[in-house]
Jmol script that loads the backbone (N, CA, C; Angstrom):
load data "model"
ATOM      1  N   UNK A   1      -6.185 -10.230  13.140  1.00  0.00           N
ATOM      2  CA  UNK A   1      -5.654  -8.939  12.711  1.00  0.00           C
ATOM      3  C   UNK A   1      -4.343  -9.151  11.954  1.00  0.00           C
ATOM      4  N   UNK A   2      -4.369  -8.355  10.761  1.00  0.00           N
ATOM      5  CA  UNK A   2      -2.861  -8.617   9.869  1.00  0.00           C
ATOM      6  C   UNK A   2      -1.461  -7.803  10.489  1.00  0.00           C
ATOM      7  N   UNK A   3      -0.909  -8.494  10.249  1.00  0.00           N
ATOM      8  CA  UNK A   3       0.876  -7.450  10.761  1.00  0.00           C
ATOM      9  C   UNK A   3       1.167  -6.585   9.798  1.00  0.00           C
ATOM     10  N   UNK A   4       1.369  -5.301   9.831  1.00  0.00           N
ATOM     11  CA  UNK A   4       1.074  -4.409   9.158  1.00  0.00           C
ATOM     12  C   UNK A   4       2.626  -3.773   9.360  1.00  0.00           C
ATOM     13  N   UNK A   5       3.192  -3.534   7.763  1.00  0.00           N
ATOM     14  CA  UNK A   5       4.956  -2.519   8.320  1.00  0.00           C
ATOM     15  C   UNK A   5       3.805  -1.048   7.431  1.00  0.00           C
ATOM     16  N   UNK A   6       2.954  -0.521   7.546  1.00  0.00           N
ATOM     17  CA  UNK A   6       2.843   0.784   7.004  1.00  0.00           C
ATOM     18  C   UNK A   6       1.726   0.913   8.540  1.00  0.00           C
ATOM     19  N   UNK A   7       1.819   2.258   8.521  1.00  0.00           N
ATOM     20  CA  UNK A   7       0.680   2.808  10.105  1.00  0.00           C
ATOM     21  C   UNK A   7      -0.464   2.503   9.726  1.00  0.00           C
ATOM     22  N   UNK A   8      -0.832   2.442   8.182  1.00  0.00           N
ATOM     23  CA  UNK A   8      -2.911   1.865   8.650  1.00  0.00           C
ATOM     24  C   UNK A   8      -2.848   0.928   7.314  1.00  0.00           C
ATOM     25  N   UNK A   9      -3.356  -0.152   7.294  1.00  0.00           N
ATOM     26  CA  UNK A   9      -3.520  -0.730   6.242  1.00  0.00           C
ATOM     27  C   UNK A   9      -4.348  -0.227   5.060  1.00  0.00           C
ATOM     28  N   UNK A  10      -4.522  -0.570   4.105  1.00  0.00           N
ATOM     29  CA  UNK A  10      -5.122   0.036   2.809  1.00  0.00           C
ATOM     30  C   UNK A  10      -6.671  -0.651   2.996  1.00  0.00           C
ATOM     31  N   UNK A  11      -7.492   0.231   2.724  1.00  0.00           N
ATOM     32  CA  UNK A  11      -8.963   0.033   2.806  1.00  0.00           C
ATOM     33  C   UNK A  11      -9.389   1.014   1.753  1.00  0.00           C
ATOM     34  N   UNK A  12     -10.482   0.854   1.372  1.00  0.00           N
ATOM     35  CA  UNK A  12     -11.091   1.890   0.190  1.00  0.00           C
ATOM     36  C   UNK A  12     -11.072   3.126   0.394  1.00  0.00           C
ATOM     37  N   UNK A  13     -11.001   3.918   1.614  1.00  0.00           N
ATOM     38  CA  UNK A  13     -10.463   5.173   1.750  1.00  0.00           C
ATOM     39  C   UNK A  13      -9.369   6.106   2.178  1.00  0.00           C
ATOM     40  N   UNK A  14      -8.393   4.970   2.010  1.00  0.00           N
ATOM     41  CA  UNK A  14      -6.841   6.069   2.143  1.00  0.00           C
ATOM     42  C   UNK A  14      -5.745   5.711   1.175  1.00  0.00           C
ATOM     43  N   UNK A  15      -6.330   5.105   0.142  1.00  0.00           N
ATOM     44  CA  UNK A  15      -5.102   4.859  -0.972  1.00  0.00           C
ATOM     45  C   UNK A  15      -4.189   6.006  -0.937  1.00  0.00           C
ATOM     46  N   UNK A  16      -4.789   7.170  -0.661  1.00  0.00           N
ATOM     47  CA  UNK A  16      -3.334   8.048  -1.268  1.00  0.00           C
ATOM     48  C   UNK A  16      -2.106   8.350  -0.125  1.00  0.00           C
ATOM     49  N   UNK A  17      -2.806   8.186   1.022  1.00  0.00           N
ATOM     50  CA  UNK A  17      -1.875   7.640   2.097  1.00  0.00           C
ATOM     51  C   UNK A  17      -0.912   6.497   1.968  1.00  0.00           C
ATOM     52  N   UNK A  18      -1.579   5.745   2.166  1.00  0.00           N
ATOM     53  CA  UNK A  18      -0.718   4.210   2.117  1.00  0.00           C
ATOM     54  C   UNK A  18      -0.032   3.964   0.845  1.00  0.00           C
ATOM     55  N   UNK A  19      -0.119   4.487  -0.177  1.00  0.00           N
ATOM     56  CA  UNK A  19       0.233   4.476  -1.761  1.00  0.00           C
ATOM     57  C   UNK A  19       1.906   4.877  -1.232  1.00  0.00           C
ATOM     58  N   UNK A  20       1.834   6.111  -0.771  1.00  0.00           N
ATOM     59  CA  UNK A  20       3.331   6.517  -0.153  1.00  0.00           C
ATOM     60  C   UNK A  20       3.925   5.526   0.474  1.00  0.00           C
ATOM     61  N   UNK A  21       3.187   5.583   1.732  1.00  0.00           N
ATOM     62  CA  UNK A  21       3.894   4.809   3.180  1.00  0.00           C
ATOM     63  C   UNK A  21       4.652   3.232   2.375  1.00  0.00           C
ATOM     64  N   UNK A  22       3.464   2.819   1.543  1.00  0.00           N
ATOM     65  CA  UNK A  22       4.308   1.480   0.889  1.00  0.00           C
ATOM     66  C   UNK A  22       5.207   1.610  -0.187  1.00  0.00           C
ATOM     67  N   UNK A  23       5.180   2.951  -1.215  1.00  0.00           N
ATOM     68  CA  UNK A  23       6.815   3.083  -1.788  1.00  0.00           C
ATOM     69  C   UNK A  23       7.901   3.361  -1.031  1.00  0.00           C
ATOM     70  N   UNK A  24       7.830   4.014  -0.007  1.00  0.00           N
ATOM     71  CA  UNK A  24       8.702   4.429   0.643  1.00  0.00           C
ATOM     72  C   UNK A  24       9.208   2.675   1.038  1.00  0.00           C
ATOM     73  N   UNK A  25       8.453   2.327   1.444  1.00  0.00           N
ATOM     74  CA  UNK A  25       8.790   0.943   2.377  1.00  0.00           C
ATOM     75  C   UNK A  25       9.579   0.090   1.312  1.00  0.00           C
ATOM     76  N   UNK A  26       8.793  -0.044   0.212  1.00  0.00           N
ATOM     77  CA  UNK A  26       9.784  -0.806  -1.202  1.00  0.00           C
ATOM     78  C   UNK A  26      11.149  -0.379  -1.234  1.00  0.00           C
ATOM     79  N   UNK A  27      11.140   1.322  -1.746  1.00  0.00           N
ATOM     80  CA  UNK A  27      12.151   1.558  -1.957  1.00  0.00           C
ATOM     81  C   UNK A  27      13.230   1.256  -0.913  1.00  0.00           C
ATOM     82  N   UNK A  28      12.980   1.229   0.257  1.00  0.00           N
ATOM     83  CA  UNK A  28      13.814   0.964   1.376  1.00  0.00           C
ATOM     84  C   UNK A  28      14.441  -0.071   1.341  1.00  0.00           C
ATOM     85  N   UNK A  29      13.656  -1.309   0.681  1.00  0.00           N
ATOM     86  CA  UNK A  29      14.035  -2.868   0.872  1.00  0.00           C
ATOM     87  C   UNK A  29      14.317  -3.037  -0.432  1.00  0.00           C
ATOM     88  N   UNK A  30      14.682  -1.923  -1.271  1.00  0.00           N
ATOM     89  CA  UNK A  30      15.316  -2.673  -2.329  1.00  0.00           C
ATOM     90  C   UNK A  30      13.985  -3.335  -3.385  1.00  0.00           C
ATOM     91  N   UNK A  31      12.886  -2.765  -2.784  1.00  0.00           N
ATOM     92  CA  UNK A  31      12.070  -3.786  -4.407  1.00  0.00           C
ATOM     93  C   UNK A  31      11.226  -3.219  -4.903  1.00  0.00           C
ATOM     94  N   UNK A  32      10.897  -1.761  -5.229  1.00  0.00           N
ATOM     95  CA  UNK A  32      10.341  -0.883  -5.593  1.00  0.00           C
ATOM     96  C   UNK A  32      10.679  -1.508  -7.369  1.00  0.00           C
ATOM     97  N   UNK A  33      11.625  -1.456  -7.432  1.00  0.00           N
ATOM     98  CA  UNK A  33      12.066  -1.914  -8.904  1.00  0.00           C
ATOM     99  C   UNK A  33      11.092  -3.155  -9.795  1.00  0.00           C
ATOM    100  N   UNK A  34      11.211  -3.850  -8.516  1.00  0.00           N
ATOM    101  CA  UNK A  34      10.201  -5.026  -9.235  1.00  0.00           C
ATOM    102  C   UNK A  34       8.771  -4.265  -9.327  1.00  0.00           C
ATOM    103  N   UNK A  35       8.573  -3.259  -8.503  1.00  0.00           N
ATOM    104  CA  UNK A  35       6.801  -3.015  -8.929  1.00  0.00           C
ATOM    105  C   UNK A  35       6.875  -1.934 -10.254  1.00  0.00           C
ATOM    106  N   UNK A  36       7.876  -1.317  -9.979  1.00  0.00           N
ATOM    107  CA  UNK A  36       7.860  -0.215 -11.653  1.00  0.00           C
ATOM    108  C   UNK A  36       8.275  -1.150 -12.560  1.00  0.00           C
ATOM    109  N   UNK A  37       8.584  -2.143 -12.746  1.00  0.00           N
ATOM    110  CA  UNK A  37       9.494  -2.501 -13.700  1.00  0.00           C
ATOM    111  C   UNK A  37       8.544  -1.823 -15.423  1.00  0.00           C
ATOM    112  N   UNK A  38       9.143  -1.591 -15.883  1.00  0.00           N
ATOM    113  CA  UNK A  38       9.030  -1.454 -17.341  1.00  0.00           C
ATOM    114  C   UNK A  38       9.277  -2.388 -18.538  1.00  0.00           C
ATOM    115  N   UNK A  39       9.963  -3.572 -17.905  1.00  0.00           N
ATOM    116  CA  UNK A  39      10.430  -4.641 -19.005  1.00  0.00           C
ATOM    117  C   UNK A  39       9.853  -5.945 -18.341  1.00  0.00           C
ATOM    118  N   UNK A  40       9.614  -7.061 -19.164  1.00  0.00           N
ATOM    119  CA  UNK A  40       8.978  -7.864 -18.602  1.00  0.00           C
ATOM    120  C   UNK A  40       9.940  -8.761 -17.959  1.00  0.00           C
ATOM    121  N   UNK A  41       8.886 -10.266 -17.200  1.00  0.00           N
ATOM    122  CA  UNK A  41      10.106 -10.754 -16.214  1.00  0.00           C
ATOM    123  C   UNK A  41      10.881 -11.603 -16.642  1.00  0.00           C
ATOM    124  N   UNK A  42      12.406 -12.121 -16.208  1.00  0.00           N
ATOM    125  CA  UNK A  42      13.148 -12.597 -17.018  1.00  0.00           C
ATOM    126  C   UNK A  42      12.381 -14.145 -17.140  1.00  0.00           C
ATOM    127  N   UNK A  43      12.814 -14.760 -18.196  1.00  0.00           N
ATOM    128  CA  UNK A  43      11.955 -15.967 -18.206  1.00  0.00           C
ATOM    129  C   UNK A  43      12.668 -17.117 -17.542  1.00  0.00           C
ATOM    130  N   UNK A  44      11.879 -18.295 -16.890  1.00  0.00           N
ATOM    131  CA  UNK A  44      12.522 -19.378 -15.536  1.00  0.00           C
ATOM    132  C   UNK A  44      13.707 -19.565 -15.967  1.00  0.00           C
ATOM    133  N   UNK A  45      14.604 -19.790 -17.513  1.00  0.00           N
ATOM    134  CA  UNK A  45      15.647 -20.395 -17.512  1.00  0.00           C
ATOM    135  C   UNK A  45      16.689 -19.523 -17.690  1.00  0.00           C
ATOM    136  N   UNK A  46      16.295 -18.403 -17.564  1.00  0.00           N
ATOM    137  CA  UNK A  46      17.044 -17.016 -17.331  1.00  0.00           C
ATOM    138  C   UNK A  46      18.165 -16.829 -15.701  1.00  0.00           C
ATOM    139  N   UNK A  47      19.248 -16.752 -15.983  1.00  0.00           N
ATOM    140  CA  UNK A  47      20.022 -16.728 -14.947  1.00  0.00           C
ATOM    141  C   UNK A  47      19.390 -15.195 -13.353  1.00  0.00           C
ATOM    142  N   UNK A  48      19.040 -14.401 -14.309  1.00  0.00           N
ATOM    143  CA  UNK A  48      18.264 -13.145 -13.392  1.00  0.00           C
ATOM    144  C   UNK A  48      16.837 -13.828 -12.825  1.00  0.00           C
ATOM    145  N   UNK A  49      16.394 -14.746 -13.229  1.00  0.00           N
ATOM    146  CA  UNK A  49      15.033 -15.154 -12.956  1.00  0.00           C
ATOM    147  C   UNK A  49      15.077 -15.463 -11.377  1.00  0.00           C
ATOM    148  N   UNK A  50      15.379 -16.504 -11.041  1.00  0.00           N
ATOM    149  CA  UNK A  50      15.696 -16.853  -9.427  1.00  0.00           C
ATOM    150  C   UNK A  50      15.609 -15.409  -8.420  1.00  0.00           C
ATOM    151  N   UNK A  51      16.479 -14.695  -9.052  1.00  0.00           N
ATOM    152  CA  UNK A  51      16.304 -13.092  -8.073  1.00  0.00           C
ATOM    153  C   UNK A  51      15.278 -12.510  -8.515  1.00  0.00           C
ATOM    154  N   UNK A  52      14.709 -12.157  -9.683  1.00  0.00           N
ATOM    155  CA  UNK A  52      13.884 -11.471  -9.691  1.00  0.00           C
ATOM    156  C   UNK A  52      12.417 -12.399  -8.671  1.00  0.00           C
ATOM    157  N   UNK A  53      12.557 -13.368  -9.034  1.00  0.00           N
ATOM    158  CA  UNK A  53      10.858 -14.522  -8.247  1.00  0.00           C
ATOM    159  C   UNK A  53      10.913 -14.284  -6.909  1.00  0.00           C
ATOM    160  N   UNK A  54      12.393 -14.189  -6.545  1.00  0.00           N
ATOM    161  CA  UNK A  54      12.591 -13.393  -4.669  1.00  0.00           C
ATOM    162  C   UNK A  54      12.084 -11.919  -4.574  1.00  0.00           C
ATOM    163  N   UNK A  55      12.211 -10.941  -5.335  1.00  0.00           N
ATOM    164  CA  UNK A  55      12.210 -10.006  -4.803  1.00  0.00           C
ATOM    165  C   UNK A  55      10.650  -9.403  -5.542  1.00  0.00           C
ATOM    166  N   UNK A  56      10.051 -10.084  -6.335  1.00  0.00           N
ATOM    167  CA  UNK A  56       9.025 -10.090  -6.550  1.00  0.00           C
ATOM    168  C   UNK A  56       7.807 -10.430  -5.460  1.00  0.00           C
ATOM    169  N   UNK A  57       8.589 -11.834  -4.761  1.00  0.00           N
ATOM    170  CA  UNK A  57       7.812 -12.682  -3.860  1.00  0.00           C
ATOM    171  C   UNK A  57       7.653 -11.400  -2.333  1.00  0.00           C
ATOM    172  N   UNK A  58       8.773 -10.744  -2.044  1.00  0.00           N
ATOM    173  CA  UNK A  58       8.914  -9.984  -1.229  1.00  0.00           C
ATOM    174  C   UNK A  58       7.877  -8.683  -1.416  1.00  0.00           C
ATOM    175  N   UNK A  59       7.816  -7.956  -2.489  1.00  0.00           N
ATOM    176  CA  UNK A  59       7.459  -6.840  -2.677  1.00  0.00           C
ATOM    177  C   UNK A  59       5.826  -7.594  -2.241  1.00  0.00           C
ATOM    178  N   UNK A  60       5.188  -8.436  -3.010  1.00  0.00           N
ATOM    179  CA  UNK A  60       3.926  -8.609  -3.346  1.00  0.00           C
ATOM    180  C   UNK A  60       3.629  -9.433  -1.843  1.00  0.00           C
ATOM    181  N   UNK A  61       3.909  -9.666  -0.798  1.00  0.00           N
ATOM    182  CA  UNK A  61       3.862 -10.169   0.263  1.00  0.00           C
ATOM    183  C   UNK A  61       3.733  -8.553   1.187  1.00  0.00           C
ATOM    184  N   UNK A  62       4.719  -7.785   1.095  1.00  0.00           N
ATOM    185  CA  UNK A  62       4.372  -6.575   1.743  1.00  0.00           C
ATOM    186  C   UNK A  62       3.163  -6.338   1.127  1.00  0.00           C
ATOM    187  N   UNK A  63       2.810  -5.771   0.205  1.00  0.00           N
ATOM    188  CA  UNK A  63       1.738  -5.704  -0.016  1.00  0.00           C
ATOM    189  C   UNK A  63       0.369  -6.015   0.179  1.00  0.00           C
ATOM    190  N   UNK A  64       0.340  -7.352   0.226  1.00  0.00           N
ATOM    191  CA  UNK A  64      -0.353  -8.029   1.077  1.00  0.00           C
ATOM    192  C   UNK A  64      -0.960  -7.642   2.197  1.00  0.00           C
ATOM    193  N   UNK A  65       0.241  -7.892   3.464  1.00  0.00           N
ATOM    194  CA  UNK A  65      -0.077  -7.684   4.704  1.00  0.00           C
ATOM    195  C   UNK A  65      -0.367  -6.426   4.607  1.00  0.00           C
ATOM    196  N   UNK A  66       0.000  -5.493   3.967  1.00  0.00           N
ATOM    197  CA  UNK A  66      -0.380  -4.177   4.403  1.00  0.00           C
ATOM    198  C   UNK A  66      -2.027  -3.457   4.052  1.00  0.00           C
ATOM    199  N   UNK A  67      -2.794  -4.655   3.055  1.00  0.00           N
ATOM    200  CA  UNK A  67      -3.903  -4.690   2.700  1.00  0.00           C
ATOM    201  C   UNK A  67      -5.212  -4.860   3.821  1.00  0.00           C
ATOM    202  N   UNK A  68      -6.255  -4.245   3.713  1.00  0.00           N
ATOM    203  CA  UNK A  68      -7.561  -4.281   4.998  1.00  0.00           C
ATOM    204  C   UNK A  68      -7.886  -5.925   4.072  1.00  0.00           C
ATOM    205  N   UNK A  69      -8.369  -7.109   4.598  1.00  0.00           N
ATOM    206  CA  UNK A  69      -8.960  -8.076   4.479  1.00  0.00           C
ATOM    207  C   UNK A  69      -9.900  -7.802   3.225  1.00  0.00           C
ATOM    208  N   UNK A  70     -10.863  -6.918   3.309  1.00  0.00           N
ATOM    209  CA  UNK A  70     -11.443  -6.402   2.142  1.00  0.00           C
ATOM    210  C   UNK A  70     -10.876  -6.482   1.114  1.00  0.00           C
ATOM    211  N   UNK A  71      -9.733  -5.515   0.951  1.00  0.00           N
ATOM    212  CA  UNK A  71      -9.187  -5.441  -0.473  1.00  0.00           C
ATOM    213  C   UNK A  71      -8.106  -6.821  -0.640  1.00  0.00           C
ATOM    214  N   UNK A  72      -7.468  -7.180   0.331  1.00  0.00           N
ATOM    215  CA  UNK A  72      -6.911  -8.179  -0.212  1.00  0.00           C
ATOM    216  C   UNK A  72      -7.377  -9.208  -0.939  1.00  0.00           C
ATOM    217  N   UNK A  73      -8.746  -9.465  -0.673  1.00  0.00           N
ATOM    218  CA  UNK A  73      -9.971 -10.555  -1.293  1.00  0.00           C
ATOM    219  C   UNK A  73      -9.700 -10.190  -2.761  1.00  0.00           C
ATOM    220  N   UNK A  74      -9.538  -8.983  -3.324  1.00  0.00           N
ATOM    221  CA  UNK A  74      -9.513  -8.435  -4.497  1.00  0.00           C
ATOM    222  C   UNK A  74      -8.046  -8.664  -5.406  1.00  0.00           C
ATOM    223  N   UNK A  75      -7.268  -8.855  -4.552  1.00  0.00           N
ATOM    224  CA  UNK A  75      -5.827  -8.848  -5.231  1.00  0.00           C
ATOM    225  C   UNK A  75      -4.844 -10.103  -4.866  1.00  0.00           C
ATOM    226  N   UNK A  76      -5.984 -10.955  -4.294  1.00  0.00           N
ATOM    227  CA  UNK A  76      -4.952 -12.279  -3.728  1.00  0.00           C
ATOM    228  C   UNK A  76      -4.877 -12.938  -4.688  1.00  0.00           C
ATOM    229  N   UNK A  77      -5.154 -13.459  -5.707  1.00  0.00           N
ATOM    230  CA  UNK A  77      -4.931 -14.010  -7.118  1.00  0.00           C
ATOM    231  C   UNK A  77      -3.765 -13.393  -8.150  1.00  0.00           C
ATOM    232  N   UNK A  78      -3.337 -12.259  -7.787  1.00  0.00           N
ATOM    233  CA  UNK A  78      -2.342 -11.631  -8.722  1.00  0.00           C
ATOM    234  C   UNK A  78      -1.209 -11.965  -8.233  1.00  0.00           C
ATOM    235  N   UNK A  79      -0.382 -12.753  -9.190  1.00  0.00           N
ATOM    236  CA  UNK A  79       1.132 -13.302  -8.829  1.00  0.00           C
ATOM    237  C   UNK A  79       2.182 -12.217  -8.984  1.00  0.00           C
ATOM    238  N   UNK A  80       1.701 -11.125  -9.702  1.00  0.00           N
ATOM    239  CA  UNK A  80       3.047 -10.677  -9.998  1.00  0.00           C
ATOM    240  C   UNK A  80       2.706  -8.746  -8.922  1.00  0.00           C
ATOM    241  N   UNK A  81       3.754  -8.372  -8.461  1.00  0.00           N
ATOM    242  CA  UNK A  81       3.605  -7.135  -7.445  1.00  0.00           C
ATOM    243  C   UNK A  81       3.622  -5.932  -8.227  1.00  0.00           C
ATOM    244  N   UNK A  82       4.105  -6.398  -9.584  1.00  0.00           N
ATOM    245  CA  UNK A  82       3.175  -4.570 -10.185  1.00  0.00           C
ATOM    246  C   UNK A  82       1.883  -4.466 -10.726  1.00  0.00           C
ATOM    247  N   UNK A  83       1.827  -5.969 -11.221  1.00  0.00           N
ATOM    248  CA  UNK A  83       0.055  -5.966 -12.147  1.00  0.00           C
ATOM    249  C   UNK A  83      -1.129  -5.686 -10.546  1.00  0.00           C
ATOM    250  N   UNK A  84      -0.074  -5.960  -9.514  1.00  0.00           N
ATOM    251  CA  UNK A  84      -1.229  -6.101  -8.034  1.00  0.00           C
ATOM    252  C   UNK A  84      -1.025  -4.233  -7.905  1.00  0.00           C
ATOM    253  N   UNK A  85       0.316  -3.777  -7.832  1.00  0.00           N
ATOM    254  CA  UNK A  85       0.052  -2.758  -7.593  1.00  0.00           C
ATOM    255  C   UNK A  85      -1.092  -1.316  -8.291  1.00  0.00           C
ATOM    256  N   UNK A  86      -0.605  -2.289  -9.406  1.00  0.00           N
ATOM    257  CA  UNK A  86      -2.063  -1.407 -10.686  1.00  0.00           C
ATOM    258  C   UNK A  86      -3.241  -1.601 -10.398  1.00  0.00           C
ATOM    259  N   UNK A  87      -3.036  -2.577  -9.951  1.00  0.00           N
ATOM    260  CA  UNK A  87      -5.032  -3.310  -9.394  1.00  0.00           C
ATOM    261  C   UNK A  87      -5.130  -2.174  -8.652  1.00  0.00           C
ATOM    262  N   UNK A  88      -4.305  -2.344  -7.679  1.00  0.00           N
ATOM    263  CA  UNK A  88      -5.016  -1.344  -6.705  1.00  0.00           C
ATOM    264  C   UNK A  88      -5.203  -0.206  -6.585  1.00  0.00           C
ATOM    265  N   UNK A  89      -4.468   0.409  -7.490  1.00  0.00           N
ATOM    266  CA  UNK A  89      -4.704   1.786  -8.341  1.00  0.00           C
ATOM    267  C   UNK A  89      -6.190   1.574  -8.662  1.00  0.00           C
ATOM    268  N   UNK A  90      -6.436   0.892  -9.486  1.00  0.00           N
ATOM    269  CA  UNK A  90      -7.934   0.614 -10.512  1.00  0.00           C
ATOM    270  C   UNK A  90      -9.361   1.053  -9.823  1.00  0.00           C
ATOM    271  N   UNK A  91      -8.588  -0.125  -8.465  1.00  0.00           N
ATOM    272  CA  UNK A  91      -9.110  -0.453  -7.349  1.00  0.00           C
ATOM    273  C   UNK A  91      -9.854   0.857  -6.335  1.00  0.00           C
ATOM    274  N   UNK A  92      -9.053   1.628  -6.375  1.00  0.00           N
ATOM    275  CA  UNK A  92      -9.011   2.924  -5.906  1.00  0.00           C
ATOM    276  C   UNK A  92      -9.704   4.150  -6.542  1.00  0.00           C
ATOM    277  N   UNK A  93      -9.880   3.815  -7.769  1.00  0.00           N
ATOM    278  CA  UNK A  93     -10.344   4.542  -8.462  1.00  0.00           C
ATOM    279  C   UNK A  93     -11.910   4.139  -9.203  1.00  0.00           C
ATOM    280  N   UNK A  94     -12.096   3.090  -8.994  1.00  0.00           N
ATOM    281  CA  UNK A  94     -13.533   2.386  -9.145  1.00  0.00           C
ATOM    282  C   UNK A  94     -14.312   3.053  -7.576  1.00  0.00           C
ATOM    283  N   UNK A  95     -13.494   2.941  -6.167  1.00  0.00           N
ATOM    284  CA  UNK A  95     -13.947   3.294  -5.247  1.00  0.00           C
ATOM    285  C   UNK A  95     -14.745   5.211  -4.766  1.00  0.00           C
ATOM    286  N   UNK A  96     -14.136   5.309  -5.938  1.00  0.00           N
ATOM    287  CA  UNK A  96     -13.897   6.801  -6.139  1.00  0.00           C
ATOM    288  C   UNK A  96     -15.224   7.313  -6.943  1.00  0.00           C
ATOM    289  N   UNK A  97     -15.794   6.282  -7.708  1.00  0.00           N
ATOM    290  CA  UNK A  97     -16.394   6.582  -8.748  1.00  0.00           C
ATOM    291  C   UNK A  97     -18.112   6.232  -8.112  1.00  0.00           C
ATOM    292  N   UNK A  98     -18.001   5.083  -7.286  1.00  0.00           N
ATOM    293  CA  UNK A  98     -18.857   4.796  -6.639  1.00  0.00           C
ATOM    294  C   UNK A  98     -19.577   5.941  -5.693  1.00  0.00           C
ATOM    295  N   UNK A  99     -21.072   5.651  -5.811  1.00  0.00           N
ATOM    296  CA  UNK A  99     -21.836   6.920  -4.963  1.00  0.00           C
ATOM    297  C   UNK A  99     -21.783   6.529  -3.569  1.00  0.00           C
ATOM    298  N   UNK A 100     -21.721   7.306  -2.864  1.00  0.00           N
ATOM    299  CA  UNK A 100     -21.460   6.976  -1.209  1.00  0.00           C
ATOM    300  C   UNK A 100     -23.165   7.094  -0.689  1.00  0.00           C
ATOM    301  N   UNK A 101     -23.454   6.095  -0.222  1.00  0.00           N
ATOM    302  CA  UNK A 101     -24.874   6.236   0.472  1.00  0.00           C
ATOM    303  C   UNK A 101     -25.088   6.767   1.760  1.00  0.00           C
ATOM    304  N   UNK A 102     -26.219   7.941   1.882  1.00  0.00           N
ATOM    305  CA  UNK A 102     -26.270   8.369   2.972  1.00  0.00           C
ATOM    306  C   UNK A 102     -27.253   8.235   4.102  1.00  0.00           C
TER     307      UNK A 102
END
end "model"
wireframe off; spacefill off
backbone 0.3
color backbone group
């Protein structure tokens, strides 16, 4: 079982739950920034680089754990914590689109 800092981990049917519970949690720790960012990342020989690869490493690690095993299978290859956070937008919305069998 994963260690989880949001009350239910993300599975194909509560993105819009957990979508919150984990900004809230970013913004708290300071790394919400790295998942909106709007500009790209500073490059390795960039004096900002070192902090940004920490707080990148942080955001996309919450993330993680806070993922059902399922979806993490889907987003464990993405290095960077906003292109993961978009996935899982995508992610969420492919799930959406899908017919539910009865």
């Amino acid at each position: 079982m994963w260690t989880s800092i949001v009350p239910q981990n993300l599975t194909t049917h509560n993105y819009e739950n957990w979508r919150i519970w984990m900004k809230n949690y970013l913004l708290a720790h300071d790394l919400w920034d790295i998942v909106e960012a709007t500009t790209e990342s500073p490059l390795p020989e960039q004096a900002e680089f070192k902090e940004w690869q920490k707080k990148n490493a942080a955001a996309l690690y919450a993330i993680h754990i806070s993922c059902s095993l399922d979806v993490f299978v889907k987003i464990k290859e993405i290095d960077s914590a906003g292109l993961c956070w978009n996935a899982l937008a995508d992610i969420k919305l492919e799930c959406i689109r899908e017919p539910k069998l009865q």
